[in-house]
C-alpha beads as a LAMMPS data file, in Angstrom:
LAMMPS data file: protein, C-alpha beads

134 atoms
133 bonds

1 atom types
1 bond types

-500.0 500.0 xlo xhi
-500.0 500.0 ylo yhi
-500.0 500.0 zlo zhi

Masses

1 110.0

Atoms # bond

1 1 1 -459.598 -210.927 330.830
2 1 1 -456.033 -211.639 330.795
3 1 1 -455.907 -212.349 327.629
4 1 1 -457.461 -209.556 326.664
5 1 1 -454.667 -207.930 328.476
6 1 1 -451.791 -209.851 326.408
7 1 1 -452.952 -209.467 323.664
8 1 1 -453.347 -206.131 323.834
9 1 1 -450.320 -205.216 325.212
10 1 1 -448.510 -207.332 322.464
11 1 1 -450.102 -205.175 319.905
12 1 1 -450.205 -201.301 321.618
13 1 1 -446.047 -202.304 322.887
14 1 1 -443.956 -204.683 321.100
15 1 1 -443.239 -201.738 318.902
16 1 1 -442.477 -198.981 321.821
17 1 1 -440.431 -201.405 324.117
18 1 1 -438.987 -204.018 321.185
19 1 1 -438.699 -206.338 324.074
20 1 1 -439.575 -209.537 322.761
21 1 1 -438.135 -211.514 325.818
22 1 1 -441.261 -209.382 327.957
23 1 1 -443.419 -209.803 325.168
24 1 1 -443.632 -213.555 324.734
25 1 1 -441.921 -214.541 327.649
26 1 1 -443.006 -212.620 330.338
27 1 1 -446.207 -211.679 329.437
28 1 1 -448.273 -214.345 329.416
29 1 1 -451.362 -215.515 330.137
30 1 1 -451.822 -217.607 333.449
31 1 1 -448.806 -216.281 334.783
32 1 1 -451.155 -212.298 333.832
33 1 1 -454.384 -214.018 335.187
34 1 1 -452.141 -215.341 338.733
35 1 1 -451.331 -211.236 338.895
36 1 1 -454.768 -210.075 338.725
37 1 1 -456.253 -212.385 341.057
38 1 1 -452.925 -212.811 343.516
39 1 1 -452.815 -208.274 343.773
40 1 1 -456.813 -207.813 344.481
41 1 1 -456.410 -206.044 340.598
42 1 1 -459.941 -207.670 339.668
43 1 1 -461.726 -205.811 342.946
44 1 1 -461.742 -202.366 341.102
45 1 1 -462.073 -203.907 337.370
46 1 1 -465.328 -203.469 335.330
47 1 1 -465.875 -205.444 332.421
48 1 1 -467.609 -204.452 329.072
49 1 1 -469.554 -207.982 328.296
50 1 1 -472.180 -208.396 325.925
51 1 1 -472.396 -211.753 326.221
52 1 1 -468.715 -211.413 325.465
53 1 1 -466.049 -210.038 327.228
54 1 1 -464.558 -207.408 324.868
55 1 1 -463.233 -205.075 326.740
56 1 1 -462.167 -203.621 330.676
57 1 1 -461.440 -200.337 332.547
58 1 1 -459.982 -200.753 336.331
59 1 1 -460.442 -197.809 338.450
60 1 1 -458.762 -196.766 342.026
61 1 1 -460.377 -193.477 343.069
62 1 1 -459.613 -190.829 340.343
63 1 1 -457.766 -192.608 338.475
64 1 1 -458.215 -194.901 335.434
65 1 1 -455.010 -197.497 335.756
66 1 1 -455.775 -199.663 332.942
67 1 1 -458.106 -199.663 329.722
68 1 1 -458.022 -202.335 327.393
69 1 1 -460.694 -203.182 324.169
70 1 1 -459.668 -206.713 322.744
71 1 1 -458.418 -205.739 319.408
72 1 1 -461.415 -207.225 317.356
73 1 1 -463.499 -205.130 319.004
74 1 1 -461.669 -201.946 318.654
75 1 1 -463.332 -199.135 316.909
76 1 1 -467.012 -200.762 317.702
77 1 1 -467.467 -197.605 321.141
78 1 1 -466.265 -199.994 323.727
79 1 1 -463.479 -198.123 325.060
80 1 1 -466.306 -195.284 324.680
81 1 1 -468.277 -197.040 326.683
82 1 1 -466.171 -197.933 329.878
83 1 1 -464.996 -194.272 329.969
84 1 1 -468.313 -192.824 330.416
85 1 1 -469.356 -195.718 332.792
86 1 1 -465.944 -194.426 334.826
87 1 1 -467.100 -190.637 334.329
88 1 1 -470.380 -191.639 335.374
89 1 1 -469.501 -193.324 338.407
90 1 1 -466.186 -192.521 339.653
91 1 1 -464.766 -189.177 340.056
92 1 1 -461.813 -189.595 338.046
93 1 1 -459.803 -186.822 336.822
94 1 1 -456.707 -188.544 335.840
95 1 1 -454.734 -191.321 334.078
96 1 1 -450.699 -192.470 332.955
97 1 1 -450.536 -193.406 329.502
98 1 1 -447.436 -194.022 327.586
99 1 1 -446.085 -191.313 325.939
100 1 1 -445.882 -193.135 321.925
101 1 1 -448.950 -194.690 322.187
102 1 1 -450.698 -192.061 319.971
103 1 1 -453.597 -193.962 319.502
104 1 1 -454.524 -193.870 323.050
105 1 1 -453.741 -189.968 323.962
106 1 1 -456.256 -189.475 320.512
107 1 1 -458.882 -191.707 322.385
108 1 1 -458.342 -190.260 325.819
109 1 1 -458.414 -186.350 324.394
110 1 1 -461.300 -187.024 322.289
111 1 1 -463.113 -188.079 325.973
112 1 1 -462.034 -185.119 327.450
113 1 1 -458.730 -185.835 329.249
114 1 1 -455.691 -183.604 328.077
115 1 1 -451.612 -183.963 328.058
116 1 1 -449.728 -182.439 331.246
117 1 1 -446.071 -181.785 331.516
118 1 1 -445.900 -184.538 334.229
119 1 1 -444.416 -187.492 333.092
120 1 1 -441.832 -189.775 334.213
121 1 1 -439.942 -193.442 332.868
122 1 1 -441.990 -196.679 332.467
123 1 1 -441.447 -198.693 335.396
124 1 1 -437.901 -200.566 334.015
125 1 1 -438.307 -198.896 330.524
126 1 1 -436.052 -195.796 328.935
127 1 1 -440.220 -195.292 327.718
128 1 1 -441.624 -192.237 329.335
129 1 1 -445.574 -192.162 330.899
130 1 1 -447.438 -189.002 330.822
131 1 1 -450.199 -188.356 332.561
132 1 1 -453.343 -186.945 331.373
133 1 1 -455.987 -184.674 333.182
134 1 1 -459.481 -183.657 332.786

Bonds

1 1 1 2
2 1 2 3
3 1 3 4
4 1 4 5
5 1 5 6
6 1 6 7
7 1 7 8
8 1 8 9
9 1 9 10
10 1 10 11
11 1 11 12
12 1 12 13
13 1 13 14
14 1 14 15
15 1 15 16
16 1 16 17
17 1 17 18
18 1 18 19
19 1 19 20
20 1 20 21
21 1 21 22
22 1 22 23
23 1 23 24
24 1 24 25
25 1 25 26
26 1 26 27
27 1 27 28
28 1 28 29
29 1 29 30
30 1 30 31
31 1 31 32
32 1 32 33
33 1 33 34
34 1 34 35
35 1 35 36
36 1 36 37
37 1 37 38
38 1 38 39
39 1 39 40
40 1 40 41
41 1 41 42
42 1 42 43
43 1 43 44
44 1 44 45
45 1 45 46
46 1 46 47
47 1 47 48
48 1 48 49
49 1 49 50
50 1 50 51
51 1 51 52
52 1 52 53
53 1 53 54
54 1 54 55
55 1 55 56
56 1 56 57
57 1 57 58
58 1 58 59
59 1 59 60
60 1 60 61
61 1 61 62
62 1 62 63
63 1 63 64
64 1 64 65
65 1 65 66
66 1 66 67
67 1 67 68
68 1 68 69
69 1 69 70
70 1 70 71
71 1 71 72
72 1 72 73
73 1 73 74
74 1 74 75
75 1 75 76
76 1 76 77
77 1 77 78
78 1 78 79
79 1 79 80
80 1 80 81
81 1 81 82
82 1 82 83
83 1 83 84
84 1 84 85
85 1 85 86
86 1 86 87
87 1 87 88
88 1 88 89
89 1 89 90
90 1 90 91
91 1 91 92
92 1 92 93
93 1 93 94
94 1 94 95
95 1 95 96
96 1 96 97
97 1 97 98
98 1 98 99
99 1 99 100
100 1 100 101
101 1 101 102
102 1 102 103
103 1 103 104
104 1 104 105
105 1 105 106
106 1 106 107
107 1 107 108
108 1 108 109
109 1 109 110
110 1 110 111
111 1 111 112
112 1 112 113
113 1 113 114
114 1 114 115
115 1 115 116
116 1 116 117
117 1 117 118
118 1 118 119
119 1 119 120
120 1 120 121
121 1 121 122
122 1 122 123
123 1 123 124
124 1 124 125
125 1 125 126
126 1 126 127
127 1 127 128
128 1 128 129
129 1 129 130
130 1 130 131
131 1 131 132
132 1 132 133
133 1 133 134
């Protein structure tokens, strides 16, 4: 899972932040895993395994915090998959995505969720988050 999350995050925001000191020196994999377990973050995760792990969606009431496919596995309906498992399940109506990361406001619109005017800076960041309703 967590590196699923690394590596993910590498690839969606090395090119928003350009902060190569987070990138490969903060964000890293035990120290990611340590998080996860250490905040309770794995109590509201659900995993997309096949007999592999290739993707996760974590879910606190009715909102989707995190979503990420391991890259190889992008494109293949995973992503698809965990959203409708949240819809499904869940009554979530809302989400924060970052506000460059086309790719992912494409994938969330195309599942129903749509751009607001609420958004606000990245935790730390000059990056702004937007949040996204359905």
């Amino acid at each position: 899972i967590a590196e699923i999350l690394v590596f993910a995050k590498r690839m969606k925001y090395r090119s928003i932040f350009n902060d190569d000191a987070y990138s490969f020196g903060e964000l890293q994999v035990i120290p990611v895993a340590k998080k996860y377990i250490e905040n309770g973050f794995l109590d509201n995760m659900f995993l997309y395994d096949d007999g592999i792990i290739k993707g996760l969606i974590r879910i606190e009431k009715e909102e989707i915090l995190e979503l990420y496919v391991d890259h190889f596995f992008q494109g293949q309906g995973v992503g698809s998959e965990l959203i409708k498992y949240a819809k499904e399940n869940y009554p979530v109506s809302f989400l924060w995505t970052i506000e460059k990361n086309i790719d992912a406001v494409h994938f969330y619109e195309a599942h129903g969720f749509h751009l607001t005017d609420t958004k606000k800076f990245e935790e730390g960041t000059t990056e702004y988050i937007v949040m996204m309703r359905r």
